[in-house]
MARZALUM-62580 format. One record per residue (C-alpha): residue number from 1; x, y, z; residue in one letter. Coordinates in steps of 0.1 Angstrom, whole numbers, plus 2048, in hexadecimal, padded with zeros to 3 digits. Layout:
% residues N
- i:c1:c2:c3:aa
- NUM:X:Y:Z:A .
...
% end
This chain:
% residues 233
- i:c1:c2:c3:aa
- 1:800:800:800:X .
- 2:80F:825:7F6:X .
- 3:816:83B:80A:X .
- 4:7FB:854:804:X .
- 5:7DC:837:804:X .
- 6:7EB:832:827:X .
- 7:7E4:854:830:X .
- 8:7BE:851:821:X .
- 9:7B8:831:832:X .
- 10:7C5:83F:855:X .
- 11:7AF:860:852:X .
- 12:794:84C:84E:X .
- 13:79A:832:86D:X .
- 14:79D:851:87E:X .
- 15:77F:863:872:X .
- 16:769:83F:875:X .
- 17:774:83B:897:X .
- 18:767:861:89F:X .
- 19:744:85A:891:X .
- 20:73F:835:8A2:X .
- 21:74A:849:8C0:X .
- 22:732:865:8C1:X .
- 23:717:847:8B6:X .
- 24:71D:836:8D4:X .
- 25:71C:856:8EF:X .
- 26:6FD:85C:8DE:X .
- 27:6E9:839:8E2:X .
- 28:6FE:82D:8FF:X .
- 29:70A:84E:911:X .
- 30:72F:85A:917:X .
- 31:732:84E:935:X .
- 32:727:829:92F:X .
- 33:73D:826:90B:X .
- 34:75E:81B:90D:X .
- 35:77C:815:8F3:X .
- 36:777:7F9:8EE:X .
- 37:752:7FA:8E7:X .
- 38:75F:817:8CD:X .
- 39:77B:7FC:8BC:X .
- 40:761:7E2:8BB:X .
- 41:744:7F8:8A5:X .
- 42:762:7FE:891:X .
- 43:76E:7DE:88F:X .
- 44:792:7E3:89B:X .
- 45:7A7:7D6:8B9:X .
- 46:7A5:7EA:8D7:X .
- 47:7CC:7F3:8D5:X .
- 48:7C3:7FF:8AE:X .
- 49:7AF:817:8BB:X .
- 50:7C6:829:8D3:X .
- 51:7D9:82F:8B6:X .
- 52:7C5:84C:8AC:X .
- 53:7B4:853:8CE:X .
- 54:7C3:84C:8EF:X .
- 55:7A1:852:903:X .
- 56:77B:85C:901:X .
- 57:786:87B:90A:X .
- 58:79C:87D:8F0:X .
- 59:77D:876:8D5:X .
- 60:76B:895:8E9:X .
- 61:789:8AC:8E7:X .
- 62:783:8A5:8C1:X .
- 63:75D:8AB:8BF:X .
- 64:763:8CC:8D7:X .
- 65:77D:8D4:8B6:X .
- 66:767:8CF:89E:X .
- 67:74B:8E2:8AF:X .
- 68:768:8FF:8B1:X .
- 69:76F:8FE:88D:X .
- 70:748:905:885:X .
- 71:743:91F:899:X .
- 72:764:92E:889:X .
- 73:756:92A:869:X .
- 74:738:939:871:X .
- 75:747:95C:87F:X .
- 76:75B:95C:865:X .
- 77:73A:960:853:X .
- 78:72F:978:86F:X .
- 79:74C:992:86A:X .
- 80:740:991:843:X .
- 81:722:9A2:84B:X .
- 82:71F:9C4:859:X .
- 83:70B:9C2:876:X .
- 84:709:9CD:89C:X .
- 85:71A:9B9:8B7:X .
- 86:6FE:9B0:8D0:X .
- 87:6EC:9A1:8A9:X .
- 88:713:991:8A3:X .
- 89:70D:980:8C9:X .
- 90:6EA:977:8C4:X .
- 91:6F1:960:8A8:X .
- 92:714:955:8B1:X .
- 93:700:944:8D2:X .
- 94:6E5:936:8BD:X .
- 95:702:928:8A6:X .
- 96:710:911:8C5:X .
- 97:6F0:909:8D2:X .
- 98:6E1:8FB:8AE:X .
- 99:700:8EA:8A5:X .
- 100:701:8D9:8C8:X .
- 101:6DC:8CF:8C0:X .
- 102:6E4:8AD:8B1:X .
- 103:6F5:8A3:8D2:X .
- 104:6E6:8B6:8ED:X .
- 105:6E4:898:900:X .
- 106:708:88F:8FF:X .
- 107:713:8B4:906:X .
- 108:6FA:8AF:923:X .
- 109:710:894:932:X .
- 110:734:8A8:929:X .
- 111:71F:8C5:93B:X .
- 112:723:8B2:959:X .
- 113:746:89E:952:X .
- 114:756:8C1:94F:X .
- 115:74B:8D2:96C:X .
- 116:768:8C0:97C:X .
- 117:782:8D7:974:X .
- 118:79B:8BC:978:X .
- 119:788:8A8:95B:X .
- 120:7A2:8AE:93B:X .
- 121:77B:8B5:92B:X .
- 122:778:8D5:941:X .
- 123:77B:8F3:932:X .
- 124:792:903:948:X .
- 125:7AD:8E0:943:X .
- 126:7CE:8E1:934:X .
- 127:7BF:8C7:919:X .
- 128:7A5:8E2:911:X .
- 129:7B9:905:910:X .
- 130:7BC:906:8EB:X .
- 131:798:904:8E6:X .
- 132:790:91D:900:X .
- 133:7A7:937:8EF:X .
- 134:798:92E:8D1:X .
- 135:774:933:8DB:X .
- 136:77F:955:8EF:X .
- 137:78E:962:8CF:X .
- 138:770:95A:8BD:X .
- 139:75B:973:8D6:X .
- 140:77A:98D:8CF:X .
- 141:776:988:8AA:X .
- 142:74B:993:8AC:X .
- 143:755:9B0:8BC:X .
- 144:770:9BE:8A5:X .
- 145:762:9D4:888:X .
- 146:744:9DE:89B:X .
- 147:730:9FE:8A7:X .
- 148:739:9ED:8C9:X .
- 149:752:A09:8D7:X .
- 150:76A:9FE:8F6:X .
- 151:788:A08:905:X .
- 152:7A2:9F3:8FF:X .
- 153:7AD:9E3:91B:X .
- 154:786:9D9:91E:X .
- 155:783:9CD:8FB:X .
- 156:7A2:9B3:901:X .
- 157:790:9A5:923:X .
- 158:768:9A5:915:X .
- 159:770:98A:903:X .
- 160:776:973:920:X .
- 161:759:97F:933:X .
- 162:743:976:913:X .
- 163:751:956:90E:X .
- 164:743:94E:935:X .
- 165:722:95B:92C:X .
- 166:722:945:912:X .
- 167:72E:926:924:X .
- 168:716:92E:93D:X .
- 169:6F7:92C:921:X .
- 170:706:90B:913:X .
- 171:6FE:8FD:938:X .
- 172:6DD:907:93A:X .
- 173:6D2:900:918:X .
- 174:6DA:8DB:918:X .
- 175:6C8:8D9:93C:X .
- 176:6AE:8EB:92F:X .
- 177:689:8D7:92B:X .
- 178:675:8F4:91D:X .
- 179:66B:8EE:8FC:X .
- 180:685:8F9:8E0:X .
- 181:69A:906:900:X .
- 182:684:920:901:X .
- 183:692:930:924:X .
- 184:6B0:932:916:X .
- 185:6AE:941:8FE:X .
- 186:697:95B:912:X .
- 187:6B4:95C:928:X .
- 188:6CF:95F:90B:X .
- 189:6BA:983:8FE:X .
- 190:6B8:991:920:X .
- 191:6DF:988:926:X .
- 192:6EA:999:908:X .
- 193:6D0:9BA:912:X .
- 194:6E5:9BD:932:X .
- 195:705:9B6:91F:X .
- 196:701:9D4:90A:X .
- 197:6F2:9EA:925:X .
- 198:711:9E6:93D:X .
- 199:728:9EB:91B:X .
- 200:715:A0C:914:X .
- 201:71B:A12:937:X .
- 202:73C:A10:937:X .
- 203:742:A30:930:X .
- 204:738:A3B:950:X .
- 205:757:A39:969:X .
- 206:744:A29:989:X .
- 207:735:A11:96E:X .
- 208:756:A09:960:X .
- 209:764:A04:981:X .
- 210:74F:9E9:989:X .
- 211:752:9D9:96E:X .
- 212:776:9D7:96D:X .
- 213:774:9C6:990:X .
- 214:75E:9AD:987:X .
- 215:777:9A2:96A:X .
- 216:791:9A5:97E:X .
- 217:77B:98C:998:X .
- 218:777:975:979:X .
- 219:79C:976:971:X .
- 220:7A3:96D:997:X .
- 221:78D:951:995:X .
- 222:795:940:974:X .
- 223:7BE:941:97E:X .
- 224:7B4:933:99E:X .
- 225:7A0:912:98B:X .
- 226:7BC:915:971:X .
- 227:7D7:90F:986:X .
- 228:7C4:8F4:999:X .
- 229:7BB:8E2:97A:X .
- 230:7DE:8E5:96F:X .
- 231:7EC:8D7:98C:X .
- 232:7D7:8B9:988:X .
- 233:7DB:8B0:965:X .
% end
C-alpha cells in the first residue's frame, strides 16, 4: 500500500471511530460507553483504537473542536455583514445552542462531567485552554468593527466576561425543559439588554468603577480554578 492510500485509509479510521463514538454517547450515554465498546462498533482491536484516541475524553476534546470550528465559521460570516453588536451576540448564542441541538443530551451529561474542574473536559483544564482562547477570541472578533465604543483596556477584558455569559447560557439551555428552551432564550434577550445598558454605562466613572471590579473579581476567581486545575492535571 503507498504511501499516500495510507494516509486516506488512517483519516478515515480516525474519522469512523469519531462517528461510532458520538453514536454510542448518544444511545448509550458518555458515561456508560467505553473504548472498547467504541473499537468494537468499528470493528477494530481495542489497542487499534488508542492509536488515534487515547481516551473518551480524547473523542470529546475533538467534538468540543469541531463545534469551535463552526462557530468560527460562522462569525466569520458575522464580521461580513454590517450589523450592531448586541444583533452580532444574539445570533452568535443561537449559533451554539442550534448546533449543539443534535446532542443536547450528550452536552447534558459533559455539562455535568466538566463542572469538575479537575475533569481534562472542564473548561478551565490544561487539556481545554486552546479551546477557551479560541472561543474568547471569537467574542473579541463580534465586537471589532462595531458601533460598540469601549475604552481599550475594557475592550481586551469584555471578551472574557462574554465568554462566561455564554458558558453560563449553554448550562441552562441543556437543563432547560421548557419547550424549544423557551426560558432561555427569554433569559439570553434580557442578558444581552443589561449587557448593553452597563456598556452604555460605562461611560459614567462610578459605573466604570464597578465594573472594572467585578472583572477584576472574575479574573481572581478564574486564576484561582486555573491554577487548581493545573496542579491537578
Amino acid at each position: 500500500m503507498k504511501r499516500g492510500q495510507k494516509t486516506e485509509k488512517a483519516v478515515a479510521t480516525r474519522e469512523l471511530i469519531y462517528q461510532r463514538a458520538l453514536e454510542l454517547f448518544r444511545s448509550k450515554s458518555f458515561e456508560s460507553s467505553t473504548m472498547r465498546d467504541i473499537a468494537e462498533s468499528c470493528e477494530l482491536a481495542t489497542g487499534a483504537s488508542y492509536y488515534y484516541y487515547q481516551t473518551k475524553e480524547h473523542l470529546i476534546l475533538e467534538f468540543y473542536r469541531r463545534s469551535q470550528a463552526t462557530a468560527s465559521t460562522f462569525v466569520d460570516s458575522l464580521t461580513i455583514e454590517k450589523e450592531d453588536f448586541p444583533v452580532r451576540l444574539r445570533k452568535l448564542l443561537e449559533q451554539r445552542f442550534e448546533s449543539l441541538r443534535p446532542d443536547r443530551n450528550l452536552v447534558k451529561v459533559l455539562s455535568r462531567v466538566s463542572m469538575n474542574i479537575e475533569s481534562p473536559l472542564s473548561p478551565f483544564s490544561p487539556s481545554t485552554s486552546d479551546l477557551r482562547d479560541e472561543s474568547i477570541l471569537l467574542h473579541k472578533r463580534i465586537i471589532q468593527g462595531t458601533n460598540l465604543k469601549l475604552r481599550p483596556d475594557l475592550e481586551k477584558r469584555l471578551p472574557k466576561f462574554l465568554w462566561l455569559f455564554q458558558m453560563g447560557l449553554l448550562f441552562l439551555w441543556v437543563h432547560d425543559d421548557s419547550p424549544h428552551q423557551k426560558k432561555t432564550h427569554q433569559l439570553m434577550q434580557r442578558g444581552i439588554s443589561i449587557v448593553i445598558h452597563i456598556i452604555r454605562l460605562l461611560r459614567v466613572p462610578v459605573v466604570r468603577n464597578i465594573f472594572v471590579s467585578i472583572l477584576d473579581l472574575i479574573d481572581t476567581i478564574d486564576d484561582v480554578i486555573l491554577t487548581k486545575a493545573s496542579t491537578r492535571s
